[in-house]
KEDOGU-625308 format. One record per residue (C-alpha): x, y, z; residue number from 1. Coordinates in steps of 0.1 Angstrom, whole numbers. Layout:
BEGIN
      X      Y      Z    i
      X      Y      Z  NUM
...
# end
This chain:
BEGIN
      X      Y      Z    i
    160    -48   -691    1
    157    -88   -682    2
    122   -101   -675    3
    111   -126   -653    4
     80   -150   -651    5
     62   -146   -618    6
     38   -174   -607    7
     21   -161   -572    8
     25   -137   -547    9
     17   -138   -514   10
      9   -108   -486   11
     44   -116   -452   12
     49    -93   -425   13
     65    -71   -444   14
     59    -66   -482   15
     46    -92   -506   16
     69   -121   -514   17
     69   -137   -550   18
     73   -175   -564   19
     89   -177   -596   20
     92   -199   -621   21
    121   -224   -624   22
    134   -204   -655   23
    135   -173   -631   24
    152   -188   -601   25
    183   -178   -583   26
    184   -143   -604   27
    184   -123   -571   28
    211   -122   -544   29
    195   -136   -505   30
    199   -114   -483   31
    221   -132   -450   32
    239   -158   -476   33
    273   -157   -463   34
    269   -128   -442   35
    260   -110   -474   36
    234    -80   -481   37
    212    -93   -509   38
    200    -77   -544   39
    180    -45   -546   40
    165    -32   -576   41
    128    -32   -591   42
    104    -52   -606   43
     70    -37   -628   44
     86     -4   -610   45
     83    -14   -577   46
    112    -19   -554   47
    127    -47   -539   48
    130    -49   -503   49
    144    -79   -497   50
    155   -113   -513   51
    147   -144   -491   52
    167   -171   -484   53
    154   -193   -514   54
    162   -162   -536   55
    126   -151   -538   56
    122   -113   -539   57
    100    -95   -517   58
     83    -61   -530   59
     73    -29   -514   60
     38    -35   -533   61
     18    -65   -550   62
     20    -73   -587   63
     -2    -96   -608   64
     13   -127   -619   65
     32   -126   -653   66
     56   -121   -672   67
     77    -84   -660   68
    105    -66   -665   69
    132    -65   -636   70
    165    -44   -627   71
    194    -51   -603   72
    212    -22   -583   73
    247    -33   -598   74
    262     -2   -581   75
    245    -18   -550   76
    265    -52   -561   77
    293    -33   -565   78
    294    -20   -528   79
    287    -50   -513   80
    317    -73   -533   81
    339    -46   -521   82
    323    -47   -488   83
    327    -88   -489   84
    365    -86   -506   85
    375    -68   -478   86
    365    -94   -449   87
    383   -117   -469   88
    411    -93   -470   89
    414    -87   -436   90
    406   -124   -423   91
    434   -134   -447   92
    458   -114   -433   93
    449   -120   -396   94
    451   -156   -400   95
    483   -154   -420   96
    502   -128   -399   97
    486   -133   -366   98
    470   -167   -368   99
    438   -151   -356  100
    402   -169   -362  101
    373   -157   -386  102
    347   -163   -361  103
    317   -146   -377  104
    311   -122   -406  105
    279    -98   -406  106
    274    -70   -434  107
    247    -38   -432  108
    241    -10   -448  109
    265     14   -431  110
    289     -9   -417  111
    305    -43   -419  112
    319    -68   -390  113
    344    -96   -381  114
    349   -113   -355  115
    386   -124   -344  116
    393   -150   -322  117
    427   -160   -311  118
    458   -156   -287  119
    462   -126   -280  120
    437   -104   -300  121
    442    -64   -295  122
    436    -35   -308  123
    471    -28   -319  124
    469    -62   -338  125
    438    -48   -357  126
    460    -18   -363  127
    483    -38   -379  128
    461    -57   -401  129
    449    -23   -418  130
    479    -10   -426  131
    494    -42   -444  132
    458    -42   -460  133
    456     -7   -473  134
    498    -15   -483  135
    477    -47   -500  136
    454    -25   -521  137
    477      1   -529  138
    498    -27   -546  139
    467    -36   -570  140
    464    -77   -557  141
    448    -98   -583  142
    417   -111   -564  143
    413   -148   -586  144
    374   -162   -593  145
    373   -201   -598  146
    355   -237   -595  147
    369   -269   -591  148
    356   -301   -583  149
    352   -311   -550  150
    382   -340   -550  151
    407   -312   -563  152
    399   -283   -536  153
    424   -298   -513  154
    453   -301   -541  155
    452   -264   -536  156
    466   -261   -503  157
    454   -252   -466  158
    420   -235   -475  159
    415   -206   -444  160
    383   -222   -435  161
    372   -262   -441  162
    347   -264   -471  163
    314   -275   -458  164
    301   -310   -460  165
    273   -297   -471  166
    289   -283   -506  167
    276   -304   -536  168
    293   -299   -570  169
    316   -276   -579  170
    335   -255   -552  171
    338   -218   -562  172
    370   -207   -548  173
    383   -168   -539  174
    420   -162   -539  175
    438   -133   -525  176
    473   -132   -545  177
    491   -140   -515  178
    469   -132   -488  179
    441   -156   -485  180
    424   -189   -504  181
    387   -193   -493  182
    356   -209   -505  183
    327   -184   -510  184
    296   -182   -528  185
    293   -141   -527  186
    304   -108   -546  187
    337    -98   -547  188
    363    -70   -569  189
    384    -88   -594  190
    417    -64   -580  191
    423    -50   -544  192
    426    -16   -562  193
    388    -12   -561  194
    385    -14   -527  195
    403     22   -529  196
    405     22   -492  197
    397     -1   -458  198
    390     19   -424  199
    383      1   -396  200
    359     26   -375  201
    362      7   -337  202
    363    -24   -319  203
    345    -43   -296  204
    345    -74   -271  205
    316   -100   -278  206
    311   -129   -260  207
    340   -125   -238  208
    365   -138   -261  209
    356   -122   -292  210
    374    -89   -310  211
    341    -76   -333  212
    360    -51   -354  213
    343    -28   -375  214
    348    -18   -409  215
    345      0   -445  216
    358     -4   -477  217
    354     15   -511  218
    332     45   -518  219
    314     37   -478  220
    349     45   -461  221
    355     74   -482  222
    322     88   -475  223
    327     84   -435  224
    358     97   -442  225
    342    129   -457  226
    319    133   -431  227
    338    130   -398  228
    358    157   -413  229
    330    178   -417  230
    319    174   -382  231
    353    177   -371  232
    359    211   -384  233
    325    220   -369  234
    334    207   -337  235
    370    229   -340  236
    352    260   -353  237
    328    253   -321  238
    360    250   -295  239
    379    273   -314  240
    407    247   -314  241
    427    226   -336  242
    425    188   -346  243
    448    178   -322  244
    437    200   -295  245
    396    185   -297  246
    399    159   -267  247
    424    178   -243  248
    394    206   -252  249
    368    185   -244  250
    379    170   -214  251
    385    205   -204  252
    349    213   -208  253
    337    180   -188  254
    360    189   -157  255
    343    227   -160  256
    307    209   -162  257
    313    186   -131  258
    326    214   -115  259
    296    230   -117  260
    277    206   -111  261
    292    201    -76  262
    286    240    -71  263
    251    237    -80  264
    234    212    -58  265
    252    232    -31  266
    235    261    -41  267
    204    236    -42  268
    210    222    -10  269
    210    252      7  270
    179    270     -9  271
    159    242     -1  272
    170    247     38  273
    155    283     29  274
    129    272     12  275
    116    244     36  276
    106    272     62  277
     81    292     36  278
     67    254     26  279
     63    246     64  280
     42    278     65  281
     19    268     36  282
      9    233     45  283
    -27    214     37  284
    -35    202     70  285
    -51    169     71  286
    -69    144     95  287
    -34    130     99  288
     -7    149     94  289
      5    181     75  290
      8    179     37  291
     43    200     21  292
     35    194    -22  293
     63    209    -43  294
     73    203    -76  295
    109    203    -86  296
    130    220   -114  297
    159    232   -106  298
    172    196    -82  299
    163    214    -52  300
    134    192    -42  301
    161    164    -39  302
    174    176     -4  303
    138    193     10  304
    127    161     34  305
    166    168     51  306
    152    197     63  307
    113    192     70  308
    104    180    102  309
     90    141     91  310
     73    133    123  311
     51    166    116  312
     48    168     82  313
     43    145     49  314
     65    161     18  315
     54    150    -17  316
     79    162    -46  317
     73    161    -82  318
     94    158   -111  319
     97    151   -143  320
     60    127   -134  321
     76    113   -107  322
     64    116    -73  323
     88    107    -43  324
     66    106    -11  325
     82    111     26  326
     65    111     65  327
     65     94     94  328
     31    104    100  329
     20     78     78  330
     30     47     60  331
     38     57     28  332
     46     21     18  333
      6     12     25  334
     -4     47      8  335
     15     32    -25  336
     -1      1    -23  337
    -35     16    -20  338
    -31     35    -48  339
    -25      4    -70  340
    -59     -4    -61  341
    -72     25    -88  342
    -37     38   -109  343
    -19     22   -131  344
     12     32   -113  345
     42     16   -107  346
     66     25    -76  347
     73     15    -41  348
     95     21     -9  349
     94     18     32  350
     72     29     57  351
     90     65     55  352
     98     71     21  353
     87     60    -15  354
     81     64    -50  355
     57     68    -78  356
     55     66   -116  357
     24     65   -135  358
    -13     78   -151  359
    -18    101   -114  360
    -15    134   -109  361
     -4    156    -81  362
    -43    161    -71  363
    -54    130    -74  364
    -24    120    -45  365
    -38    147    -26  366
    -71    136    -27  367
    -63    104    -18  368
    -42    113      9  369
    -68    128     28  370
    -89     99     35  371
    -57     78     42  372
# end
């Protein structure tokens, strides 16, 4: 193990972040340079959370100041270079083949994305772009590491994105045997081979112009691979179909449900017709009208005030805690409000109808509604 000399710590929102000495800077990986997931690993035992920006590490627990003994997650490291190789490998060949636009680069845990901007963006274009890079890794691409000077960077030809102002010193430099020439400051595989595999797992528009495509690469697509076949096959044992028969299946099942969903509210509809004369019968009656409660679980509540007679009866329904209020005996728009006065409710409607959601129970409307 490597040890480090650790000057301070201090207690941040979330863990305790250290300040090192000068001899111990820049050992960890940021977290966000890039685009890139930063280092993991411990220090004294305890693990790393997070790198800052500045490259200080932030621990799940304080440590006293010192001289410790640290690790790095290299098969973390590894992930993430094939993880980062593999943006550079598809923004390569999109801006190569398709003269499409790295807009943005964001890398997590489970997944990685790039945004493509450009004429014409599609799906089938993403399509294409994973098959010529899978064809890429198959064929074992040398993936080249290198610095130059600043004044030589542009003897090497049209760089896929400007090299920032910013850049001081030497420019390190990532080439893609015939694929793509960028300058990057992160992890990558020294041969496409290691990627093993790339799967883009969907697509999405951002910003209206924007094609965010998602992606894996390495052991992560493998793994995803592994388990949408496992719930695949539970999903075909389930329907007691094949692969190729899951979404004609499924839809299947959808029209079935709609179906009887239709049936069912009018099977609702026309119980609560039945069941609006035995409510009419058992009525509170009150200074001001004649109080129907009922509370709802089968979505025949939905349809009782169609068949109550409003101008002699009030109807409160309940369910799942919410109350929806009908008459025309009363306001039920000035009933809400009053209620405001002393719930913590929230809710509304007209002078016939309304709503209400909050800390109030089905008595305590009752109560209320007899002084109204």
């Amino acid at each position: 193990m490597s040890s480090i000399n650790i000057i301070s710590s201090s207690k941040i929102k979330v863990g305790y972040k250290l300040c090192l000495n000068s001899d111990s800077f820049q050992v960890f990986y940021p977290d966000g340079k890039g685009g890139q997931l930063g280092d993991r690993g411990f220090i004294a035992g305890v693990p790393i959370i997070s790198v800052s920006a500045d490259g200080s590490p932030i621990l799940a627990s304080d440590i006293a100041p010192g001289i410790h003994e640290y690790s790095i997650d290299m098969k973390r490291r590894e992930d993430v270079a094939c993880q980062h190789t593999a943006e550079h490998l598809i923004a390569g060949i999109a801006h190569r083949e398709f003269a499409l636009r790295n807009a943005g680069f964001r890398m997590s845990e489970e997944y990685s994305t790039i945004d493509l901007d450009g004429e014409g963006v599609s799906d089938e274009k993403v399509d294409a772009i994973e098959k010529i890079a899978n064809r890429k890794i198959k064929e074992g691409l040398l993936v080249k590491d290198f610095s130059l000077p600043p004044e030589k960077v542009n003897e090497l030809g049209e760089l896929r994105k400007e090299v920032s102002e910013k850049v001081s010193g030497d420019v390190r430099i990532i080439e893609i045997e015939d694929t793509d020439l960028c300058a990057c400051g992160g992890f990558h595989v020294d041969n496409l081979s290691k990627l093993q595999l790339l799967k883009v797992t969907h697509t999405e528009r951002v910003k209206g112009k924007y094609l965010r495509v998602y992606f894996k690469a390495g052991q992560r697509a493998i793994d995803d691979y592994s388990l949408k076949n496992r719930i695949t096959r539970g999903v075909c044992q389930a329907l007691s179909c094949q692969n190729d028969e899951i979404e004609d299946r499924v839809n299947s099942l959808f029209e079935n449900l709609n179906s009887m969903k239709t049936d069912l509210r009018a099977l609702a509809m026309d119980f609560s017709e039945l069941l609006a004369v035995k409510l009419e019968n058992q009525a509170i009656e009150m200074d001001k009208t004649l109080l129907i409660t009922y509370t709802d679980k089968r979505g025949e509540g939905e349809f009782l005030h169609k068949f109550i007679d409003m101008d002699k009866y009030t109807l409160l329904v309940e369910k799942n805690g919410i109350f929806s209020i009908f008459s025309n005996k009363i306001s039920c728009k000035e009933f809400i409000n009053r209620l405001r006065n002393s719930y913590e409710i929230k809710g509304g409607g007209s002078d016939s109808n309304g709503n209400i959601k909050g800390s109030i129970s089905m008595n305590e409307i009752i109560e209320n509604l007899k002084d109204f």
